[in-house]
C-alpha positions as CSV (number, residue, x, y, z in Angstrom):
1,X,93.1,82.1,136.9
2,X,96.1,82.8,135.6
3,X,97.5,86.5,136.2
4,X,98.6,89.1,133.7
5,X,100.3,92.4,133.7
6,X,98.4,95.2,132.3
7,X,99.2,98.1,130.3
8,X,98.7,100.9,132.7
9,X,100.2,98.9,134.9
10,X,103.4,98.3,132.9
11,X,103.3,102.0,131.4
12,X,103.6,103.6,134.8
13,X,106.3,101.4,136.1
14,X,108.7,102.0,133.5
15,X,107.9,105.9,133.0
16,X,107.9,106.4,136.9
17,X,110.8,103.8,138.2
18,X,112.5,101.4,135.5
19,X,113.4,104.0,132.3
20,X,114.1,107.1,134.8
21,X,117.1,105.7,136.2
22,X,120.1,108.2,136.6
23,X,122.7,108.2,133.9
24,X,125.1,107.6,136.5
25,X,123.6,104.3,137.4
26,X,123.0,102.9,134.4
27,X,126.3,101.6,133.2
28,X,126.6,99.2,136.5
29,X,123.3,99.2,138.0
30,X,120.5,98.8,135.2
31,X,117.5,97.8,136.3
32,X,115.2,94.6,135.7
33,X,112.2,96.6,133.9
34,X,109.9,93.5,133.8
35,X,110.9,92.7,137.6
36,X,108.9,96.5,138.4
37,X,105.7,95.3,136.3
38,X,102.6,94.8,138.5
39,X,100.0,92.6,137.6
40,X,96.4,91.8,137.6
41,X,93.3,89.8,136.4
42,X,93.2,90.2,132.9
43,X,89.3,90.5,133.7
44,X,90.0,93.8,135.3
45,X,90.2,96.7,133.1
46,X,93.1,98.7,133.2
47,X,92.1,101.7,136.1
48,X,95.4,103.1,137.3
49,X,96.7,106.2,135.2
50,X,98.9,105.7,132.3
51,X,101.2,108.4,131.2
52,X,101.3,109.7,127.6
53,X,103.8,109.8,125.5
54,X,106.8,110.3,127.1
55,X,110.8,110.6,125.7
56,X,113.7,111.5,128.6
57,X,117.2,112.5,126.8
58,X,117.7,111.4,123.0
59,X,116.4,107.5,122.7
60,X,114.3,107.0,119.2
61,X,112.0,104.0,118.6
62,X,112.3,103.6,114.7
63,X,110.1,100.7,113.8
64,X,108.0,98.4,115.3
65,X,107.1,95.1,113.2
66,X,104.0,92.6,114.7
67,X,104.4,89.0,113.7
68,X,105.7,89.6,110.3
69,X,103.1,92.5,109.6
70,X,100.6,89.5,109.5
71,X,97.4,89.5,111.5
72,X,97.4,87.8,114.5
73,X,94.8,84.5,114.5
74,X,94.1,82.8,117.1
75,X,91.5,79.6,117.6
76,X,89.5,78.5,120.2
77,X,92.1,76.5,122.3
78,X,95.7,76.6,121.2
79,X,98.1,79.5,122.7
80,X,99.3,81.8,119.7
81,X,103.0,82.8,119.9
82,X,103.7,85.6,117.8
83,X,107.0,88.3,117.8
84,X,107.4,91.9,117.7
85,X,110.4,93.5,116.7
86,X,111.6,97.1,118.1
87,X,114.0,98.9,116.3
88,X,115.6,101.6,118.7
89,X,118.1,104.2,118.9
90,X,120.8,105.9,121.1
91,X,123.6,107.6,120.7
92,X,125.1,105.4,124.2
93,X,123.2,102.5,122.4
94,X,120.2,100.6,123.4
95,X,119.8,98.2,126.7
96,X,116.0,97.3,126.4
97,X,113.1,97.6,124.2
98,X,109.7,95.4,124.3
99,X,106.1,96.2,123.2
100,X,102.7,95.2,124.6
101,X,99.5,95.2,122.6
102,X,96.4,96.7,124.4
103,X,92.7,97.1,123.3
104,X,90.4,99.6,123.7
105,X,89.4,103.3,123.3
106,X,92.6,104.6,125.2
107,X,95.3,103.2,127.1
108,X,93.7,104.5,130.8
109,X,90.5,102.5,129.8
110,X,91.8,99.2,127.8
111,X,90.1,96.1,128.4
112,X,92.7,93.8,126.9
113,X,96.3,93.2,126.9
114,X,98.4,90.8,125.6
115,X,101.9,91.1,127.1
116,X,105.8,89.5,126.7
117,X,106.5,86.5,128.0
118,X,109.5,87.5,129.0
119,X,108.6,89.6,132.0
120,X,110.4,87.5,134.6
121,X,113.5,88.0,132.6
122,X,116.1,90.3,133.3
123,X,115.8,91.3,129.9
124,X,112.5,91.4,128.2
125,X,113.6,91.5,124.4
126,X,116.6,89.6,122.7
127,X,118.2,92.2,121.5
128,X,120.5,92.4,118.5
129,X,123.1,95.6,117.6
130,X,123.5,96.8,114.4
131,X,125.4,99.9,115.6
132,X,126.5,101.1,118.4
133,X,124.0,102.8,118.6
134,X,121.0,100.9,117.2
135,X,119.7,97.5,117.8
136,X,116.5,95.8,117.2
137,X,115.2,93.5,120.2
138,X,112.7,91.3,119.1
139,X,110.0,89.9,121.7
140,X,107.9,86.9,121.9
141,X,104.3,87.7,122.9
142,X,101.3,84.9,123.4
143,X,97.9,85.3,123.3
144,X,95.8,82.8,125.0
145,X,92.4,82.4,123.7
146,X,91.4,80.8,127.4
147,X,93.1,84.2,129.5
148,X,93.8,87.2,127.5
149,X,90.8,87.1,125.1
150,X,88.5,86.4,126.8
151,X,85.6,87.9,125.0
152,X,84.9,88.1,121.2
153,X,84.5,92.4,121.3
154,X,88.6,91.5,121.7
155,X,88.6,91.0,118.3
156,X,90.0,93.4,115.8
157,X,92.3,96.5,116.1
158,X,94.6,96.7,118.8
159,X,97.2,99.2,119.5
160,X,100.9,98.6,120.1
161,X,102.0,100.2,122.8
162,X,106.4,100.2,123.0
163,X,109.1,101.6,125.5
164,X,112.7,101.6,124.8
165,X,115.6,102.4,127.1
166,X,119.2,103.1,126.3
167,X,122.6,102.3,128.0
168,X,122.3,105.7,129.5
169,X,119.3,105.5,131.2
170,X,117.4,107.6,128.4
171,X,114.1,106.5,127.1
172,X,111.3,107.2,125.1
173,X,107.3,105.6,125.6
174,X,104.7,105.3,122.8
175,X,101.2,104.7,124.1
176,X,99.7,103.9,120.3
177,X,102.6,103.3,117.7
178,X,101.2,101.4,115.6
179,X,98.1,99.3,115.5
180,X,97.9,95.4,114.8
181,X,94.6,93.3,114.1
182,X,93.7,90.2,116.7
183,X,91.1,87.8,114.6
184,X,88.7,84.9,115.5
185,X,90.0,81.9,113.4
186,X,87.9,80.9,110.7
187,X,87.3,77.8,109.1
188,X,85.4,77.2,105.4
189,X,83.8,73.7,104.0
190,X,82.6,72.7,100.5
191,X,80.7,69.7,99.4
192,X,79.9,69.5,95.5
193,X,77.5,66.4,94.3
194,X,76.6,64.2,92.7
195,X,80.0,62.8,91.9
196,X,80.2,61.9,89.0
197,X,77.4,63.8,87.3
198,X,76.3,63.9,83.7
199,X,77.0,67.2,81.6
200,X,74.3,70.1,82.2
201,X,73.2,68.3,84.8
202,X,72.4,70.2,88.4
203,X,75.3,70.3,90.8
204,X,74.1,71.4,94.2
205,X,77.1,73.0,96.3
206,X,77.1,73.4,99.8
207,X,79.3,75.0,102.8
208,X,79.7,76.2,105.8
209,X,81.7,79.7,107.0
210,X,82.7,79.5,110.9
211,X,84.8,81.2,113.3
212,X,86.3,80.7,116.5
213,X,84.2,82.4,119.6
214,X,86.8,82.9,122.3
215,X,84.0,83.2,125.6
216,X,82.8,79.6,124.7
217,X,85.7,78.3,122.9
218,X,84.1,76.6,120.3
219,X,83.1,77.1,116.5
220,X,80.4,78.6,115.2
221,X,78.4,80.0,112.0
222,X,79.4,83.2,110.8
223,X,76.1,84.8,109.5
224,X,75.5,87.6,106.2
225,X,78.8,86.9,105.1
226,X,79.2,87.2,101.3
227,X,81.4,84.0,100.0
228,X,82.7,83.4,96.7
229,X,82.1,80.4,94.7
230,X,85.1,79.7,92.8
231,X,85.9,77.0,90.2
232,X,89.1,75.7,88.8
233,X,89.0,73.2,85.5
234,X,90.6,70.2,85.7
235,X,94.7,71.0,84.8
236,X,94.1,74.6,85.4
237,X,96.2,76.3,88.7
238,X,93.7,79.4,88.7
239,X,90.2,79.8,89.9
240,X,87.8,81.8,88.7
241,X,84.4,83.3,90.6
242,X,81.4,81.8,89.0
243,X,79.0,83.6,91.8
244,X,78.7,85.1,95.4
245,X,76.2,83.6,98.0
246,X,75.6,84.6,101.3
247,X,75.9,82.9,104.4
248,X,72.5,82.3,106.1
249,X,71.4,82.2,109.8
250,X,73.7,79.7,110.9
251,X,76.7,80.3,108.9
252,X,75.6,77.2,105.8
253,X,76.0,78.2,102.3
254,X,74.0,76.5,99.6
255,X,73.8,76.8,95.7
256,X,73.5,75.4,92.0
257,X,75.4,75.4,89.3
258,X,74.9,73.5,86.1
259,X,77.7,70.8,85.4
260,X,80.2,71.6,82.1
261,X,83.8,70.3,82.8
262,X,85.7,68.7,85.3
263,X,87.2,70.3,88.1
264,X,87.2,71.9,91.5
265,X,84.5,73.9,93.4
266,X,85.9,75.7,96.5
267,X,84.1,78.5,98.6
268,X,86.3,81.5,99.4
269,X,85.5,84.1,102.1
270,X,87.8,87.4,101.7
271,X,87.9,88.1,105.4
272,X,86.7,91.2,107.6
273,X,88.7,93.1,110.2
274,X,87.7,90.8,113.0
275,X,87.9,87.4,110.8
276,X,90.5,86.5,108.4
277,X,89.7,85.2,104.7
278,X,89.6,81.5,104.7
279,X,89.8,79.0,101.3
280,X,87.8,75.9,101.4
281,X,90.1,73.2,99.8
282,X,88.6,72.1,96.5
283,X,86.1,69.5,96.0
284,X,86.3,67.7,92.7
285,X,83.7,66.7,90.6
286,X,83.9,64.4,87.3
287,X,81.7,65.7,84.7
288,X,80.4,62.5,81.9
């Protein structure tokens, strides 16, 4: 199994060791922050105390941007990379800034953490000035559907927590910035026939809505969901909704519709906040 640090973990080594260095140390002797990051099974929940927000001297965290402000999907089996980027300021300018994302009720008790994968670095974020006083560091985070989500209550809101420290030693520590959604991949299929069919004739559609469960790594049906069934004529760019069906016991979706023109029948699913909306790609069917 492989091992992960943990927010608490990382929280109190940088409050209590790596951020409170003395100012008259930190031009020649910064430390390695990641270096002073414990770690443990990403099984374990988090159980060592984590302090609250914390600021020493006058470094501000300013913004704090997850993978583009997209959601975060991941699939069953493939690692997702993703980067957060930390905006900080100080008036000695900044040396360090990196986020971790953590899940659960409160930082003392989270269950989940996805972390940089930088930590074995001497500096965690790549880190670009604007100022002298500003820069923004980005960081690469991965989360592995096989080791840090590990169940599917995982997926959903997560809170970013951040630390920043400047050349002088100052820093500043947000348990909960901002928050970020992790999501179960989904996937969405269409079949229309017959094909070709005669005009105001029956067309029977069928589907299926899935999504990725991360504690067996495989798909499966995503019941009681309310799809869309959308059609786009022949020459047209646009769909429009003809009806809305929901997803039965295991996931299927199944309807009529009477044939008028060509074109394309699609199912579209508009997402919840553990599952992301999904577009089946368009099946078409000629209409004689």
């Amino acid at each position: 199994m492989r091992i992960r640090a943990t927010v608490a973990a990382v929280t109190g080594a940088l409050a209590l060791s790596a951020l409170a260095v003395p100012a008259a140390q930190a031009d020649d002797q910064m430390p390695n922050l990641a270096s002073l990051v414990p770690s443990t099974s990403k099984a374990t929940p988090f159980a060592a105390a984590a302090p609250a927000d914390e600021t020493v001297g006058d470094t501000k965290i300013t913004s704090v941007t997850v993978n583009g402000g997209k959601n975060i999907v991941v699939g069953t089996t493939v690692k997702k990379s993703f980067t957060v980027s930390v905006t900080a300021t100080d008036p000695e300018g900044i040396h360090d800034a990196y986020p971790v994302l953590w899940h659960g009720t409160d930082v003392d008790n989270a269950d989940g953490a996805i972390v940089p994968e930088s930590l074995d670095q001497e500096f965690v974020g790549d880190c670009t000035n604007s100022s002298a006083t500003t820069a923004t560091c980005k960081v690469t985070l991965v989360a592995d559907p096989a080791v840090d989500l590990y169940s599917n209550i995982l997926a959903g809101t997560w809170k970013v927590w951040v630390g920043a420290i400047g050349n002088d030693g100052d820093y500043i520590i947000r348990d909960a910035y901002k928050t970020a959604k992790v999501q179960r991949a989904s996937k969405l299929t269409v079949n229309a026939s017959p094909e070709p069919v005669a005009k105001g004739k029956t067309i029977t559609v069928t589907g299926k809505l899935s999504r990725a469960n991360w504690e067996d790594h495989k798909y499966h049906g995503y019941t009681n969901q309310p799809v869309k069934l959308q059609f786009r004529k022949k020459g047209s760019d646009t769909y429009s909704t003809v009806k809305t069906i929901t997803s039965n016991s295991t996931g299927e979706l199944k309807t009529t519709v009477k044939a008028a023109t060509d074109g394309y029948f699609r199912y579209s699913f508009a997402g919840t906040t553990t599952t992301p909306a999904v577009n089946a790609a368009g099946d078409f069917v000629d209409v004689r």
